[in-house]
C-alpha positions as CSV (number, residue, x, y, z in Angstrom):
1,X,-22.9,-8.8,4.8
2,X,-19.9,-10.6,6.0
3,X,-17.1,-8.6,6.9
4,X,-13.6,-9.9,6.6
5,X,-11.1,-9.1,9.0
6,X,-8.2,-7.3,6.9
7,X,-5.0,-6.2,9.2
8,X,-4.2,-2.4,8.6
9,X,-0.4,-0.7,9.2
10,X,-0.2,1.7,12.1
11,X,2.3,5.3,12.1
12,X,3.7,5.8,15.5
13,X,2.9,9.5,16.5
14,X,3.4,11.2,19.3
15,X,0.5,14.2,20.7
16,X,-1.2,14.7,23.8
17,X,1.3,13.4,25.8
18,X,0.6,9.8,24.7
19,X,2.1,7.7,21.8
20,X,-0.4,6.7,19.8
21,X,-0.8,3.7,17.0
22,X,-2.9,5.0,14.6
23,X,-4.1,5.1,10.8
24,X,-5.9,8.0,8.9
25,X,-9.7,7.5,8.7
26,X,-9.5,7.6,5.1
27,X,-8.0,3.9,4.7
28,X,-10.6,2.8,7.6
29,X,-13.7,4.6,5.5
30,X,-12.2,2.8,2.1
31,X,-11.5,-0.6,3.6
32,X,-15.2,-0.8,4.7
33,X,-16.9,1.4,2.1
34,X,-14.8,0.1,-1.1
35,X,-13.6,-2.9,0.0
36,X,-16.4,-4.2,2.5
37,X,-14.2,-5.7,5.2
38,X,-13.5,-5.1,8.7
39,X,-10.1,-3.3,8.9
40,X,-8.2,-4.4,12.2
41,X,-5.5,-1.8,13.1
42,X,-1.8,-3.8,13.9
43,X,0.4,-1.8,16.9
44,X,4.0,-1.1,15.2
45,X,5.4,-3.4,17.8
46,X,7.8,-5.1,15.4
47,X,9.3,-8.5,16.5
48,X,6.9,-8.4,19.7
49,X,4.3,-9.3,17.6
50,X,3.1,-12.6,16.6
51,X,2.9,-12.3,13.1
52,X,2.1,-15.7,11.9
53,X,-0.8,-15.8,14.7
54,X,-2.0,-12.9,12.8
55,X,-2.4,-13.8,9.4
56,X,-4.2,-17.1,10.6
57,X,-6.8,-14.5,12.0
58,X,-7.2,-12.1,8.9
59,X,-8.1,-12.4,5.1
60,X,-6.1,-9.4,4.0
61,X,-3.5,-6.7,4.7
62,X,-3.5,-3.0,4.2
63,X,-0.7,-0.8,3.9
64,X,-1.9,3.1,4.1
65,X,0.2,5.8,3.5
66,X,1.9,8.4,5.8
67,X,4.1,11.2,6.1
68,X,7.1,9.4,7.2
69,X,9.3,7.3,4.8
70,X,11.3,3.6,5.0
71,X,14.3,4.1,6.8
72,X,17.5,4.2,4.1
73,X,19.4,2.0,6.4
74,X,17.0,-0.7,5.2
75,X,18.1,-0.4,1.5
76,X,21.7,1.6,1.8
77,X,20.2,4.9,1.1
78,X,21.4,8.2,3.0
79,X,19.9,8.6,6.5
80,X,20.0,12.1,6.6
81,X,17.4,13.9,8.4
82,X,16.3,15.5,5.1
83,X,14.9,12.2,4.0
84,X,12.9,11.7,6.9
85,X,10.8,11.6,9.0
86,X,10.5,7.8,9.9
87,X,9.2,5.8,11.8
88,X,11.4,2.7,12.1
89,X,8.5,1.2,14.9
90,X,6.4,0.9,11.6
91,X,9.4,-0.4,9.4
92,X,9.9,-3.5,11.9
93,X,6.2,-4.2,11.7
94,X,5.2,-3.7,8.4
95,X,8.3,-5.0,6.3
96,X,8.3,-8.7,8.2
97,X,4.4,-8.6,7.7
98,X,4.7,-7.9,4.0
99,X,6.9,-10.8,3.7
100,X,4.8,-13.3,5.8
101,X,1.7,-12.0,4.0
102,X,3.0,-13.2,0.7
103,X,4.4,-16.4,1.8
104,X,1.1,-17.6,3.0
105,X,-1.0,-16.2,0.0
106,X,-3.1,-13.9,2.2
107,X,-4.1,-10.7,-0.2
108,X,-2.2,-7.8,0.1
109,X,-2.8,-3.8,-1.2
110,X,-0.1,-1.6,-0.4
111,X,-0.9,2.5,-0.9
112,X,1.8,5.1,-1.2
113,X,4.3,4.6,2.0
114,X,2.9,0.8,1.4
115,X,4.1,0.6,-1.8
116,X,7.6,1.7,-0.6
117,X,7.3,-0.9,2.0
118,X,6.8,-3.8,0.1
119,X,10.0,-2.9,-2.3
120,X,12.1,-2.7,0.5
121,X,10.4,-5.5,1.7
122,X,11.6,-7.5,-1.3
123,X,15.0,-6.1,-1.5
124,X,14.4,-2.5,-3.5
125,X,15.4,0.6,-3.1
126,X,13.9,4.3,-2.9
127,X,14.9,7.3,-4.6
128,X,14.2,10.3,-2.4
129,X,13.1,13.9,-3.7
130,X,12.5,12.4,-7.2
131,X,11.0,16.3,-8.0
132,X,14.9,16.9,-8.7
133,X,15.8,14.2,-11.3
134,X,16.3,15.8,-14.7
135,X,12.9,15.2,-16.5
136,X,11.0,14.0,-13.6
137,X,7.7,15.4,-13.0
138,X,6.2,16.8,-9.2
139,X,5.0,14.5,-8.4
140,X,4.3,16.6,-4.7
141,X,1.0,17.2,-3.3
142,X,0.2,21.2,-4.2
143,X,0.5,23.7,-1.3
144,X,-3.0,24.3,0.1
145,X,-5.1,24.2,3.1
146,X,-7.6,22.3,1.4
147,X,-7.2,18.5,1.3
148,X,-9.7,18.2,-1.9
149,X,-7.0,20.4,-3.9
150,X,-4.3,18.3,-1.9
151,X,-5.2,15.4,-3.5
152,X,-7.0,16.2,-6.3
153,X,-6.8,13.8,-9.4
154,X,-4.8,14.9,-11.9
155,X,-2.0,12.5,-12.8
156,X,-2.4,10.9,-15.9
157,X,-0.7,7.2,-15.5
158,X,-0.3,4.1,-18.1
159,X,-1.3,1.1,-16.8
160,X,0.5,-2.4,-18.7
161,X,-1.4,-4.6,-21.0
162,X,-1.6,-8.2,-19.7
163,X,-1.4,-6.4,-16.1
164,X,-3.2,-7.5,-13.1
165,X,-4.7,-4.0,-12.9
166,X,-5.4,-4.1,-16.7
167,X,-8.0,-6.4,-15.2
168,X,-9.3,-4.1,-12.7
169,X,-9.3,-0.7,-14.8
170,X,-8.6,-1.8,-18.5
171,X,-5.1,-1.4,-20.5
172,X,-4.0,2.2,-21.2
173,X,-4.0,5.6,-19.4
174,X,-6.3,7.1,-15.7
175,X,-5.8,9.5,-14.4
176,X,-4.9,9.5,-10.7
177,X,-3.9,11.4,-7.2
178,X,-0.3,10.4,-6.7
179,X,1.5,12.6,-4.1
180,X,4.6,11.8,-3.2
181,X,8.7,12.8,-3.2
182,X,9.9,9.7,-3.0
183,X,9.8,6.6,-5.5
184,X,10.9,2.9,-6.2
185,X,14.3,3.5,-8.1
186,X,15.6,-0.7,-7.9
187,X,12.8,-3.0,-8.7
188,X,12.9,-5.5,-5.7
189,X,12.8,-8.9,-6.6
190,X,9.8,-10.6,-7.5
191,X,8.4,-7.7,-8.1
192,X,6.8,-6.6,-11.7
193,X,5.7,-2.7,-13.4
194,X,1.9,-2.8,-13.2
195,X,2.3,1.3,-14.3
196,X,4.0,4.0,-14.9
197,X,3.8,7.8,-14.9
198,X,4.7,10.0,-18.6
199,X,7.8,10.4,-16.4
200,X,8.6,6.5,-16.3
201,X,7.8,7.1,-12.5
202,X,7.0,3.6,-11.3
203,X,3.2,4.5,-10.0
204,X,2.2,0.7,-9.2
205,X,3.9,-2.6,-9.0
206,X,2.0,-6.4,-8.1
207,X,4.1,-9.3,-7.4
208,X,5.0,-12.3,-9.7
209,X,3.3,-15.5,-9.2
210,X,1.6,-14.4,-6.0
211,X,-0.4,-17.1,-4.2
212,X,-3.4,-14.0,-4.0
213,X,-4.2,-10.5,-5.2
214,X,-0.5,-8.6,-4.0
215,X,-0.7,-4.9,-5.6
216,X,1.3,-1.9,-4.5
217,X,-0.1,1.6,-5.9
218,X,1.9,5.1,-5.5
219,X,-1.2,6.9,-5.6
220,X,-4.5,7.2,-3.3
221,X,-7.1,5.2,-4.4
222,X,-9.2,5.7,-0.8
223,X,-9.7,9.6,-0.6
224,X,-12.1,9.2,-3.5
225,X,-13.2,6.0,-3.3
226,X,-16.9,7.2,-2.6
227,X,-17.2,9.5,-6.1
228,X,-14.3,7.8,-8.6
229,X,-14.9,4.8,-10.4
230,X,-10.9,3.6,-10.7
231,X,-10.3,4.3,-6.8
232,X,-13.7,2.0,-6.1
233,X,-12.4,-1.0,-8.5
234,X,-9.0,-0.8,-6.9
235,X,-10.5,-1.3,-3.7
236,X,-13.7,-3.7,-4.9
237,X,-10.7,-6.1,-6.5
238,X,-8.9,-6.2,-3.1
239,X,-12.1,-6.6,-1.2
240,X,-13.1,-10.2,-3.6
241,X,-9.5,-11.1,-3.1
242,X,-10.4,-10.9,0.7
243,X,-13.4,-12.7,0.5
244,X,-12.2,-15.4,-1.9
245,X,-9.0,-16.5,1.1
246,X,-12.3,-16.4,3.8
247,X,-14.1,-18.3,1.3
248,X,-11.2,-20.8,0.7
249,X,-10.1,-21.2,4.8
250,X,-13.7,-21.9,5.5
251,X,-13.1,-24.6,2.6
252,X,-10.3,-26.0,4.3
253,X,-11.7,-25.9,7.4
254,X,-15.1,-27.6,6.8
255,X,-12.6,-30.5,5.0
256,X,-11.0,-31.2,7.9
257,X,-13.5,-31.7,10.3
């Protein structure tokens, strides 16, 4: 089977004396399991980067998630150190790509950090430690050792009628593994609810009159995507997306010649 190439964010780390570009295998294991294309890692080398040359190579973008958060600089937030960490390498990479990505129509699925991304991308902000709002859930990840527990599903979320994920799951409540302590508090623009938590969390957004599938989710579809059913549609809907823009360039391509 054909694998599309789909471009996948990179966290800036630093261990073993090297700085690495890297993503968590999860994402790699749900981008080829789930969503059967070939995920291409992208350096966080911002504005060094031909972006445009990019997206005339791939079918798809990926946003993973990560421990760091967007820089509050990038939506007038507080930059205190208690909001971090960051990782402003992948904020100049990933924030231009978002935009390009839609412009040209070329599918895009943004998971937990990515779904911060992409509001600050289109002029949102973030509320940070969200646990402390009067009537907000924890929405943290429990304290363990064990990543299963970590990310166990337990959230129960509503997901819009008339949505574009009420086509991939159905109207109505899943449940879910959202871990996170920071949220979208301004809707950017262009941007529309696709669900929300019993807290009125924002838990996944998609983007108006996208050229192509465009869906940011809170929580993490690709730890389970092996054994749930909603993390493997989220992931199968991407994955046609993907294939549909191949199918469609090879279209245009064919025409031309």
């Amino acid at each position: 089977m054909q694998q599309p190439l789909v471009a996948v964010s990179t966290d800036v780390r630093q261990f073993d004396n090297y700085t690495w570009h890297a993503a968590p295998q999860q994402y790699l294991e749900a981008a080829i399991t789930g969503a059967g294309v070939f995920p291409l890692l992208v350096p966080s080398f911002g504005g060094r980067l031909d972006l445009d040359e990019l997206l005339s190579s791939v079918d798809g973008v990926m946003l993973t998630g990560s421990k760091s958060n967007v820089h509050p600089s990038l939506y007038d937030g507080d930059p205190s150190e208690a909001n971090g960490p960051y990782d402003p390498a992948r904020d100049a990479t990933t924030l231009p790509l978002i935009r390009k990505a839609l412009e040209r129509g070329v599918p895009l699925l943004a998971i937990c950090r990515g779904i911060q991304e992409l509001n600050v991308a289109l002029g949102g902000s973030l509320g940070t430690e969200i646990q402390e709002r009067e009537g907000s859930l924890d929405h943290r990840a429990p304290v363990s050792d064990n990543q299963d527990e970590r990310f166990a599903i337990h959230q129960t979320i509503s997901i819009k009628p008339g949505s574009c994920l009420a086509g991939v799951f159905g109207a109505g409540d899943i449940k879910v593994n959202s871990l996170h302590r920071q949220g979208i508090d301004r809707l950017g623009s262009k941007l529309q609810i696709e669900a929300l938590a019993t807290d009125g969390t924002v838990e996944a957004v998609s983007v108006k009159d996208a050229r192509a599938f465009a869906v940011g989710v809170q929580w993490h579809p690709e730890y389970w995507v092996k054994s749930d059913s909603n993390s493997a549609k989220i992931f199968k809907a991407f994955g046609d997306a993907v294939r549909l823009h191949a199918a469609a360039k090879a279209g245009a391509r064919a025409a031309a010649e």
